[in-house]
C-alpha positions in Angstrom: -0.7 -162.0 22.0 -3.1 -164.8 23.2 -5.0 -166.4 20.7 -8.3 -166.5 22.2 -9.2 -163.9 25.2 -12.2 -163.3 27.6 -12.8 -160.3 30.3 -15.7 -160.7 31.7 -17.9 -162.4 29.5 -21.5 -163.5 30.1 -23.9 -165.5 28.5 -27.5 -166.1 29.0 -30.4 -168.7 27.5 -34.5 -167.5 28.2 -33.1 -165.6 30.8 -31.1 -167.6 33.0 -27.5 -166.8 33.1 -25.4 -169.9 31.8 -21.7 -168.4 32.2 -20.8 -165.2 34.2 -17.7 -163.0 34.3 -15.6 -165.6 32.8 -12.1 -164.9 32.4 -9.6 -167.1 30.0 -6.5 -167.0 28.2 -5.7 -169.6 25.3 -1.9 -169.0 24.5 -0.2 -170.6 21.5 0.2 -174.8 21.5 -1.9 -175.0 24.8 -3.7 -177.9 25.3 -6.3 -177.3 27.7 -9.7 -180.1 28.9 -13.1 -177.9 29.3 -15.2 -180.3 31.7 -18.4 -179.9 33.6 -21.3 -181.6 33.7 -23.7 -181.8 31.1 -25.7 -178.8 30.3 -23.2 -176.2 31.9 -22.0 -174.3 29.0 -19.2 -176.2 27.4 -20.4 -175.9 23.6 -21.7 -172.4 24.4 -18.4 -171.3 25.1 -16.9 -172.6 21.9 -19.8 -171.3 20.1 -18.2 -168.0 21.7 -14.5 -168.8 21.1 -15.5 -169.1 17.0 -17.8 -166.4 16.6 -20.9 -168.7 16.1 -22.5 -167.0 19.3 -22.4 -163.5 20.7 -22.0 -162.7 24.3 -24.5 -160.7 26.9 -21.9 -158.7 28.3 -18.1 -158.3 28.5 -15.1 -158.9 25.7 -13.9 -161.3 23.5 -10.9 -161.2 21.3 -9.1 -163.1 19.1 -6.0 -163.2 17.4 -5.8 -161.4 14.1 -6.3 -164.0 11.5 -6.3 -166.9 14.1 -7.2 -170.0 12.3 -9.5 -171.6 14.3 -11.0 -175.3 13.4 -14.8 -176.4 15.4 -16.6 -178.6 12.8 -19.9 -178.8 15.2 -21.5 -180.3 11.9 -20.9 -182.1 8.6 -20.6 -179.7 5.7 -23.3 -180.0 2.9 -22.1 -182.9 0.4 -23.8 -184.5 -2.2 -25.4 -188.1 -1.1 -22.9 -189.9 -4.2 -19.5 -188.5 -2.9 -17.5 -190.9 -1.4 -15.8 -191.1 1.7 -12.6 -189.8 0.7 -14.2 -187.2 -1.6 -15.5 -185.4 1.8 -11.9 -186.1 3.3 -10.3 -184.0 0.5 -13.5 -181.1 0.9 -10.9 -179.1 2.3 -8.3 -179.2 -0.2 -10.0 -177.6 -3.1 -7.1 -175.3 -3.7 -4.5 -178.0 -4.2 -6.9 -180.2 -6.1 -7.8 -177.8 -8.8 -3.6 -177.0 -8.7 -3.0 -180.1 -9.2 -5.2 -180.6 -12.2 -3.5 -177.6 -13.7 -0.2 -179.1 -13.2 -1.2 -182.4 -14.9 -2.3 -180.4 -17.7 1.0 -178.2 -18.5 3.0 -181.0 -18.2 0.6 -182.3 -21.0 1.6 -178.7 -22.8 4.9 -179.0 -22.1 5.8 -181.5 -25.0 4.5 -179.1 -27.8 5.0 -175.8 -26.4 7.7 -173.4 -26.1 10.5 -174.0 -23.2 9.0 -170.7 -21.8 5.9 -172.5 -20.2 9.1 -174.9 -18.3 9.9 -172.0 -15.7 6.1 -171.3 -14.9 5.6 -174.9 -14.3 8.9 -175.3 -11.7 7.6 -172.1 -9.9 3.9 -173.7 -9.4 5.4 -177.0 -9.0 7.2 -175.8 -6.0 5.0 -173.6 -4.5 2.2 -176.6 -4.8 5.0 -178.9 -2.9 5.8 -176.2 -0.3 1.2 -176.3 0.2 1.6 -179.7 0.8 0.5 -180.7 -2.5 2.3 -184.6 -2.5 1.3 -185.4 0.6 -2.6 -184.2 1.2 -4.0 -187.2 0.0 -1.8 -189.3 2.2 -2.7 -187.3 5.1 -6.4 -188.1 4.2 -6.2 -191.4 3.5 -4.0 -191.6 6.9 -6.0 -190.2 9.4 -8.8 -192.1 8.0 -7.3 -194.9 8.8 -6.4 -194.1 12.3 -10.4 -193.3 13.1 -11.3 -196.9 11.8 -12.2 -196.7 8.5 -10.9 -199.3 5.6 -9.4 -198.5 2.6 -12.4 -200.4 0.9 -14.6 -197.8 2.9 -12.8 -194.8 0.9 -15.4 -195.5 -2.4 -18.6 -196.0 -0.1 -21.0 -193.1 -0.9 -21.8 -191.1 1.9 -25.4 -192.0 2.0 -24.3 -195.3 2.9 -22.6 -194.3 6.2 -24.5 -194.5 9.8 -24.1 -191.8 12.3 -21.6 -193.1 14.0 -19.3 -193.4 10.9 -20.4 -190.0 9.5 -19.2 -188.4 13.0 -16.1 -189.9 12.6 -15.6 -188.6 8.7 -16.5 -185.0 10.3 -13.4 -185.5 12.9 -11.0 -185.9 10.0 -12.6 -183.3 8.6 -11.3 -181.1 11.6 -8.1 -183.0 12.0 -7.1 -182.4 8.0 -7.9 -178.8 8.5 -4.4 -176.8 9.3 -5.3 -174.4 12.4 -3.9 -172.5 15.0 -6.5 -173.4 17.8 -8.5 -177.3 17.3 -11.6 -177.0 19.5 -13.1 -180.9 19.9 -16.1 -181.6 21.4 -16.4 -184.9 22.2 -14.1 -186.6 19.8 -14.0 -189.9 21.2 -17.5 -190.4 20.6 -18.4 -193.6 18.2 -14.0 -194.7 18.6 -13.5 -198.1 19.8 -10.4 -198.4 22.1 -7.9 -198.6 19.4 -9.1 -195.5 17.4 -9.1 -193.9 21.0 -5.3 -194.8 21.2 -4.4 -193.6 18.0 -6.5 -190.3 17.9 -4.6 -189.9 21.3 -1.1 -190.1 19.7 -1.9 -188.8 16.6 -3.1 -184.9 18.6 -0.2 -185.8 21.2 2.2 -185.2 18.2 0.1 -182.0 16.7 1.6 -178.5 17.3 -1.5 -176.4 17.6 -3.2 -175.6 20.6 -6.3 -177.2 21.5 -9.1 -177.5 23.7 -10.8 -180.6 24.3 -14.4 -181.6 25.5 -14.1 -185.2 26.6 -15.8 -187.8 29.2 -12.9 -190.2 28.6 -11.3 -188.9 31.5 -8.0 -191.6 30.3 -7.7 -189.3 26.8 -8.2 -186.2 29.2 -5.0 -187.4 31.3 -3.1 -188.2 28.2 -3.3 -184.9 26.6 -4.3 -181.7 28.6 -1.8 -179.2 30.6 -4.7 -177.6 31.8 -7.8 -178.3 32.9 -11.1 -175.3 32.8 -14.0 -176.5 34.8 -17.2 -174.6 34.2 -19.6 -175.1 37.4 -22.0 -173.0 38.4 -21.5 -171.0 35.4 -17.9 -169.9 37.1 -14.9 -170.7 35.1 -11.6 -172.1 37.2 -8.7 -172.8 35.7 -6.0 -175.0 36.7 -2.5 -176.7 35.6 -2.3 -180.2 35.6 -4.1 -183.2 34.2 -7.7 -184.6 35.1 -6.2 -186.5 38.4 -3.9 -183.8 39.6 -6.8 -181.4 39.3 -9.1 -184.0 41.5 -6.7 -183.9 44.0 -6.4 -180.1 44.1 -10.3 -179.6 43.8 -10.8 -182.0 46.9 -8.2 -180.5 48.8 -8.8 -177.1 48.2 -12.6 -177.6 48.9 -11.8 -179.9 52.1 -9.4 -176.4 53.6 -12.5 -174.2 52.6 -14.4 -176.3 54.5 -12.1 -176.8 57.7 -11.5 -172.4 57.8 -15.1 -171.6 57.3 -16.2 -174.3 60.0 -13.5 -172.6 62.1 -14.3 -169.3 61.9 -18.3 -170.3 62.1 -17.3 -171.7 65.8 -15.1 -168.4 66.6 -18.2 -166.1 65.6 -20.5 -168.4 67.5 -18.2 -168.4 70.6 -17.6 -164.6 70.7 -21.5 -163.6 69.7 -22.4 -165.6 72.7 -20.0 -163.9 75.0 -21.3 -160.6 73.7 -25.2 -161.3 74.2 -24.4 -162.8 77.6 -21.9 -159.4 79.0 -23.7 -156.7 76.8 -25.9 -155.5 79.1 -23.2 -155.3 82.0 -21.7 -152.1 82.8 -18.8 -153.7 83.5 -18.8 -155.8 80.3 -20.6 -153.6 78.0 -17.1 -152.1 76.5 -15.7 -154.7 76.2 -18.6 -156.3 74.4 -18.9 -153.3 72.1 -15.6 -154.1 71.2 -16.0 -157.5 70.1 -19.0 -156.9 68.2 -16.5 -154.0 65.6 -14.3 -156.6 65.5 -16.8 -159.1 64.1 -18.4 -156.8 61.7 -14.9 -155.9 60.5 -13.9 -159.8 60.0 -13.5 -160.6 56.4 -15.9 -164.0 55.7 -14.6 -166.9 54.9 -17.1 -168.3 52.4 -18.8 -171.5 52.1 -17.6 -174.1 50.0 -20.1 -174.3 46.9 -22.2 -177.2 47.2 -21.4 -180.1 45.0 -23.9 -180.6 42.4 -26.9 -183.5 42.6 -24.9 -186.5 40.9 -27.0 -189.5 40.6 -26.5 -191.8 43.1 -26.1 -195.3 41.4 -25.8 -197.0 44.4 -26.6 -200.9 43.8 -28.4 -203.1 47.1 -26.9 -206.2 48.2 -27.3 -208.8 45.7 -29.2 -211.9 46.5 -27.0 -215.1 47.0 -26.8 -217.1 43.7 -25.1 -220.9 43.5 -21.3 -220.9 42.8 -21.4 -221.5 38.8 -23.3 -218.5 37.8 -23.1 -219.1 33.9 -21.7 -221.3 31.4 -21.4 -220.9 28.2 -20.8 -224.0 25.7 -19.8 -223.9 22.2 -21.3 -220.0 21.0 -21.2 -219.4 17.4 -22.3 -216.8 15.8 -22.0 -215.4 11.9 -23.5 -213.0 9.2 -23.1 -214.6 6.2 -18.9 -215.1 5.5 -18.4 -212.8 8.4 -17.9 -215.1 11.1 -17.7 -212.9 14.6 -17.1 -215.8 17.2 -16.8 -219.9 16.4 -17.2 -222.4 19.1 -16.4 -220.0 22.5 -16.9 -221.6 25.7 -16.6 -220.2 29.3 -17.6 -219.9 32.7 -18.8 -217.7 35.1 -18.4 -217.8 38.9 -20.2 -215.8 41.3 -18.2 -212.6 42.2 -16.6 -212.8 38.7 -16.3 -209.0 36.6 -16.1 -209.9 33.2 -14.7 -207.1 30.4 -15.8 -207.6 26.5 -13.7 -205.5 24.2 -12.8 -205.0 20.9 -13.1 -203.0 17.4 -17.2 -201.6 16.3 -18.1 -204.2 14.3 -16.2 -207.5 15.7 -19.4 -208.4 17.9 -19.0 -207.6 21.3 -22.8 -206.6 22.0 -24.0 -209.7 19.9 -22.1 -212.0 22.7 -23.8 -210.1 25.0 -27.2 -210.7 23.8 -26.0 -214.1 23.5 -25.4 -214.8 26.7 -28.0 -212.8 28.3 -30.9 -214.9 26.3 -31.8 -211.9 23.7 -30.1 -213.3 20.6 -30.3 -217.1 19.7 -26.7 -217.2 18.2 -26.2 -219.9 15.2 -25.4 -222.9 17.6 -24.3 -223.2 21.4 -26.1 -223.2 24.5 -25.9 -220.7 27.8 -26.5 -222.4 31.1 -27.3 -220.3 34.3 -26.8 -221.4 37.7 -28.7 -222.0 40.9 -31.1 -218.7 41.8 -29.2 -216.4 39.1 -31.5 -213.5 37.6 -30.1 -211.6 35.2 -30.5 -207.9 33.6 -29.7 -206.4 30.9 -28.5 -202.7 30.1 -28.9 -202.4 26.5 -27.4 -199.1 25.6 -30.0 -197.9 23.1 -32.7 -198.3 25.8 -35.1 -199.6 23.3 -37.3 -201.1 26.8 -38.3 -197.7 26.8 -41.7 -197.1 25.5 -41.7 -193.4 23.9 -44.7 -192.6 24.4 -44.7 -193.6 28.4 -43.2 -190.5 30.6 -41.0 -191.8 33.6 -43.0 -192.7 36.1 -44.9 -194.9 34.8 -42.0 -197.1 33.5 -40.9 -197.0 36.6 -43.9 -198.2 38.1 -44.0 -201.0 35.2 -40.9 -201.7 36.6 -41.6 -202.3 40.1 -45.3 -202.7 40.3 -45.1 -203.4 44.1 -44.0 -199.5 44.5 -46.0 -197.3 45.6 -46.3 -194.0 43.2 -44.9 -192.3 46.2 -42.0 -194.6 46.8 -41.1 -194.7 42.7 -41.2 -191.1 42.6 -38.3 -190.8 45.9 -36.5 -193.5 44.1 -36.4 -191.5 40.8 -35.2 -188.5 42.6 -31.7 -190.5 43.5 -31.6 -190.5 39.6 -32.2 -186.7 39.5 -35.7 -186.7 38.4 -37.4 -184.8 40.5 -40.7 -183.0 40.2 -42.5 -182.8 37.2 -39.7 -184.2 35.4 -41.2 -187.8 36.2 -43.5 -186.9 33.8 -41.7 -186.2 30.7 -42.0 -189.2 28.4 -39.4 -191.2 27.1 -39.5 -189.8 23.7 -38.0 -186.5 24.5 -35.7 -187.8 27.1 -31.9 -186.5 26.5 -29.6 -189.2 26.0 -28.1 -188.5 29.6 -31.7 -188.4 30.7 -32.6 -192.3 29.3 -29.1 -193.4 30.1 -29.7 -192.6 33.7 -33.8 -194.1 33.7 -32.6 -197.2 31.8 -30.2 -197.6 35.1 -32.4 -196.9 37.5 -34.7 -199.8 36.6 -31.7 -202.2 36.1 -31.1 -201.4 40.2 -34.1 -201.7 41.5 -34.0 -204.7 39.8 -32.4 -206.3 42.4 -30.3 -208.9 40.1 -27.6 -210.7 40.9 -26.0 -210.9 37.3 -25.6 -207.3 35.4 -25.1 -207.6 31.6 -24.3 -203.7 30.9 -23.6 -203.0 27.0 -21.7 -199.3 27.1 -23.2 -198.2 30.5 -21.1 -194.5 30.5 -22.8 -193.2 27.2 -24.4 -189.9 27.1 -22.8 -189.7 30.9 -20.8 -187.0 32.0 -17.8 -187.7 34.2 -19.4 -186.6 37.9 -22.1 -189.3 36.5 -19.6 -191.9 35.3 -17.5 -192.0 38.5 -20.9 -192.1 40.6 -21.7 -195.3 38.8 -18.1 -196.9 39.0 -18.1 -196.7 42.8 -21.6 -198.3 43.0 -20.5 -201.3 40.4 -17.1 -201.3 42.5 -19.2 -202.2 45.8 -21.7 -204.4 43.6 -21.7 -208.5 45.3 -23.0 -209.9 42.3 -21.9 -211.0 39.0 -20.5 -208.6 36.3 -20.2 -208.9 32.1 -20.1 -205.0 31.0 -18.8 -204.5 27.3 -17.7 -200.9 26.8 -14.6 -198.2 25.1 -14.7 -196.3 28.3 -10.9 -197.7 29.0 -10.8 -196.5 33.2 -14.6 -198.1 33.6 -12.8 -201.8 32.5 -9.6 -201.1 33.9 -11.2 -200.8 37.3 -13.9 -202.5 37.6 -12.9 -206.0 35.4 -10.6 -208.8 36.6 -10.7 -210.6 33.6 -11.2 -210.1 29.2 -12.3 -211.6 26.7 -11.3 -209.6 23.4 -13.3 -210.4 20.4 -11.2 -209.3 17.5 -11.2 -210.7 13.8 -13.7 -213.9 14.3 -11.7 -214.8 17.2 -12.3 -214.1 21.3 -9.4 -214.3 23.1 -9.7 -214.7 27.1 -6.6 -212.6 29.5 -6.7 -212.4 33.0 -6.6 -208.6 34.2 -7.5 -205.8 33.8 -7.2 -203.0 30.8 -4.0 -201.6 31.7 -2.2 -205.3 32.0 -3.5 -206.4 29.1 -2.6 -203.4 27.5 1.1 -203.6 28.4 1.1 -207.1 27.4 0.1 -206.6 23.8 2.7 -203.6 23.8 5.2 -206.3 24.9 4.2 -208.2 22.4 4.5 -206.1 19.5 7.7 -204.5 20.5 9.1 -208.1 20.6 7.5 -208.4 16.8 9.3 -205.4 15.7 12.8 -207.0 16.6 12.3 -209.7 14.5 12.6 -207.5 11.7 14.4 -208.4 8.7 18.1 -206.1 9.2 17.3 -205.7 5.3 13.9 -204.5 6.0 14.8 -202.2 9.0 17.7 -200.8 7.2 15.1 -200.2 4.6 12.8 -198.5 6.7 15.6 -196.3 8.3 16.7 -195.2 4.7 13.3 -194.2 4.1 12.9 -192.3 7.3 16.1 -190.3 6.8 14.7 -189.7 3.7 11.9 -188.2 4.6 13.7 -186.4 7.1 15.5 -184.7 5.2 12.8 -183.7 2.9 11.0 -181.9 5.4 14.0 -180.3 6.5 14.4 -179.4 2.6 10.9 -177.8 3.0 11.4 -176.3 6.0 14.4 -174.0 4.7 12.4 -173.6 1.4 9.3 -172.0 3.2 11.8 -169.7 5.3 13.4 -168.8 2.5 10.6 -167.9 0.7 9.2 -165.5 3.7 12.5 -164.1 3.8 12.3 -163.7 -0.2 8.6 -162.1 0.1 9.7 -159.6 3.2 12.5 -158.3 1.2 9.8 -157.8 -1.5 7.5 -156.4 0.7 10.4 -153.5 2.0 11.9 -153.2 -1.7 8.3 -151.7 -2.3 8.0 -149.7 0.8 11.2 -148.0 0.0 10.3 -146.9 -3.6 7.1 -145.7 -2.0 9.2 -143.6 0.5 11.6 -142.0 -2.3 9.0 -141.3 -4.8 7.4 -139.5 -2.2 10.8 -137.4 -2.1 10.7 -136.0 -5.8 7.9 -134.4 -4.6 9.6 -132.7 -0.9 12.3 -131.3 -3.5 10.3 -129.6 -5.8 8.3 -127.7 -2.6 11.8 -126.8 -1.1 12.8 -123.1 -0.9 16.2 -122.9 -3.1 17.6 -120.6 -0.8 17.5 -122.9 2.2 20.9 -124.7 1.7 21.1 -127.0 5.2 17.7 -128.0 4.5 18.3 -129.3 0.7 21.7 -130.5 1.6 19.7 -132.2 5.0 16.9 -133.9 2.3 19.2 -135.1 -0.4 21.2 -136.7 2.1 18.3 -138.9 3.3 17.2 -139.3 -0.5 21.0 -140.6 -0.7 21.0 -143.3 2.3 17.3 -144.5 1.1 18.4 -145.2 -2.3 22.0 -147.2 -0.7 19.4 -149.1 0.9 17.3 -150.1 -2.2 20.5 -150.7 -4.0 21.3 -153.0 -1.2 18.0 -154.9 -1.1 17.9 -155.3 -4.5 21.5 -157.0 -4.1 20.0 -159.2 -1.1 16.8 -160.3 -3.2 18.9 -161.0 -6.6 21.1 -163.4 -4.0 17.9 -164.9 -2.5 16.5 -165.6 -5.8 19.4 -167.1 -7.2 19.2 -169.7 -4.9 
């Protein structure tokens, strides 16, 4: 039985349908990408795989006792609790097992050798739970999403949003499920937690279905791809690229047969108005005109939805050296993010700035483009260079002004009339040019803050995480207009295709240090993996015989585990038809005492079932004694 299954469901907001007859099947260790654009339904229909939400109209069903994991929201904690306290939230059980544990082994010196067997039985059922390895696990996957084990005592009071999103994905990735729903998991992750949250569900066994913009962690992990447009549901097997291939294919044929078939109606309803009225014709023409009411339609390919179009003019002409950059420092106290760096600049150059949160990617940024002083250095621009700046928090954006007029701040020379055409490339149209700023969505301000940073005109772009709040139709609309942009490029972003294809060259800012590679994501990528796995072989043999003892170790322990926790369902079955069977023949006393004495083959039918069912106890009884033994 599928785990999660829809006939025919609808769902509507105020009215307007948002998803209708959608069909879908989620079998066991699927792992399945829901993408659409923003606003189509995606975290309505996991609201409707968990139960949170209640269809319109058709069927939803789900696996009996289907454990199903969607943390949309971080559980209530008390401000003091630490990091890893809210880790462990969801280990209560083993926690308050574990403290009874520790305190029969304190009994166990003074009391009777009685209490000895109880303790082994809860000591191994607590192992078989996981008990010896929870907090590992926890302090594991904490590690993978970036915090440090000095972060594990911070009160959670003390974390920003960005790190208390990332507590409530371990939250969801501690929690043992049969279906993982994510929405949006690589949100706040630098490009190494990206890699390792990659691996790390690569390697889970559940299914899952995952809401993502990073269409690189959508190609590394989904077998399917749902794409909810229109409110439609399509479904299709493959990763993200394979599936952009299809869709354009399948939509280009649409197009070709419905073009077709548009020119043969055309053709054959012109022959029929021109020979209709002839007597000589007018069979004939009756004849054509059944067979083009009988035609079955070939339909229209759907129109492709309005996608912003971030389409950058041609950049004025600035001198060859376009910036130079002499002797940057900058520091916080001890933690020093970048010491002497110095670089240049050349017209045509695309510049990548990557790293861990925290290392001071964005503060280089500002450094360079004249909106943070630094400690020491000096940055020099060239011969007719202006600059902007796409700051991703869009704090140029007065709240309390609606969209036009920063616009027309923006390019005073407009026209109210010409801002108001060049906003609708940006899909504001109507009156949404006059919602202010303040209740903006963060796709919304994303897509105003980059409309003004094009009509600037500049010939240097300084972009600090231009893809946030974008969806992927929006993302790949503004990688083809950077990818035709003349002028100069420095973008800092975790949105690993958006460098890989639009940078030539890094710097990585890692540890107080900023490395410079020529390339793009992907090479530099596969250099650092050459790197390490030429690390690894210089391993001590002492040390990698070491680590292979302790693998086979643990190997083997789970192995150990493994045949413990099927021994113990095969244990609990044969308890479970032991008391089925006693049920059945004490059920029996009472068909003999309502039997007529006088029918023989009847008694003599009864005891011989009483007979075979009590062979079969005996023999179960045998086969548990065995089990238990061991």
């Amino acid at each position: 039985m599928s785990l999660v299954r829809f006939d025919n469901v609808n769902k509507s907001f105020g009215g307007d349908p948002l998803l209708m007859d959608v069909n879908l099947r989620v079998e066991e260790g699927e792992r399945i990408a829901l993408i659409g654009r923003n606003g189509t339904g995606k975290s309505t229909l996991f609201r409707l795989i968990t139960g949170e939400s209640d269809c319109d109209g058709g069927a939803i069903e789900r696996m009996r006792r289907a454990r199903i994991v969607y943390l949309s929201q971080i559980p209530e904690t008390a401000p003091d609790n630490t990091v890893l306290d809210v880790a462990l939230g969801g280990f209560e059980d083993l926690i308050h097992e574990e403290a009874a544990l520790r305190e029969m082994e304190r009994r166990l010196h003074s009391e009777e050798a009685a209490l000895l067997e109880e303790y082994g039985e809860r000591q191994q059922a607590f192992s078989l739970a996981g008990g010896y390895e929870f907090r590992t696990r926890a302090r594991q996957i904490l590690c993978g999403l970036g915090f440090l084990p000095e972060d594990f005592d911070k009160p959670f009071s003390a974390l920003s949003g960005g790190w208390r999103a990332r507590l409530m994905l371990s939250l969801a990735l501690l929690r043992e499920a049969d279906l993982l729903l994510l929405d949006e998991p690589e949100n706040h992750l630098d490009m190494q937690a990206r890699e390792w949250l990659e691996d790390h569900l690569a390697n889970r066994p559940e299914a899952m279905i995952l809401i993502s913009h990073d269409r690189r962690m959508v190609n590394a992990l989904a077998h399917r791809i749902m794409e909810i447009e229109g409110g439609a549901l399509t479904t299709f097997t493959g990763n993200y690229d394979s599936w952009l291939k299809e869709k354009n294919l399948r939509r280009e044929q649409q197009q070709k047969a419905f073009e077709r078939q548009e020119a043969h109606i055309q053709k054959e309803q012109a022959w029929i108005d021109r020979f209709r009225a002839k007597n000589t014709k007018a069979r004939q023409a009756q004849h054509k005109l059944k067979r083009l009411e009988k035609l079955e339609r070939v339909e229209a390919p759907p129109a492709d939805l309005a996608t912003a179009l971030f389409q950058l003019e041609k950049a004025e002409r600035s001198g060859d050296m376009v910036l130079d950059a002499r002797a940057l420092t900058m520091a916080y106290g001890n933690n020093h993010l970048y010491t002497d760096l110095s670089f240049s600049l050349y017209r045509g150059d695309r510049l990548g700035i990557i790293g861990p949160n925290g290392s001071g990617k964005t503060t280089l940024l500002r450094h360079l483009g004249g909106k943070h002083a630094g400690l020491s250095g000096e940055v020099w621009t060239g011969h007719n260079v202006s600059a902007a700046f796409y700051d991703q928090h869009q704090e140029s954006l007065a709240p309390d002004l609606d969209v036009l007029t920063l616009m027309q701040q923006a390019k005073p020379e407009w026209s109210q009339q010409q801002c108001r055409s060049y906003l609708g490339r940006f899909l504001f149209s109507a009156d949404e040019v006059f919602k202010p700023a303040a209740i903006l969505s963060g796709g919304e301000r994303s897509r105003l803050a980059l409309a003004k940073l094009i009509a600037s005109g500049s010939n240097l772009l300084l972009l600090d995480e231009p893809t946030n709040h974008l969806d992927i139709a929006s993302r790949e609309a503004l990688e083809n207009g950077l990818a035709e942009y003349t002028g100069t490029l420095v973008v800092v972003s975790h949105d690993r295709t958006l460098i890989d294809r639009l940078t030539s060259r890094l710097l990585i800012v890692k540890e107080g240090r900023v490395r410079s590679f020529y390339g793009n994501f992907s090479q530099w990528r596969e250099k650092e993996r050459e790197l390490e796995s030429a690390t690894q072989k210089k391993v001590d043999p002492e040390e990698d015989e070491r680590r292979r003892k302790n693998l086979l170790e643990r190997e083997q322990k789970k192995a150990l585990e493994r045949e413990q926790r099927r021994e113990q369902r095969a244990l609990q079955k044969i308890e479970d038809d032991i008391a089925q069977l006693e049920n059945q023949i004490e059920e029996f006393h009472g068909h003999f005492a309502a039997l007529d004495p006088a029918d023989y083959e009847a008694a003599q039918k009864l005891q011989s079932e009483y007979n075979a069912m009590k062979k079969k106890l005996e023999e179960l009884y045998e086969e548990w004694e065995a089990l238990a033994a061991q």
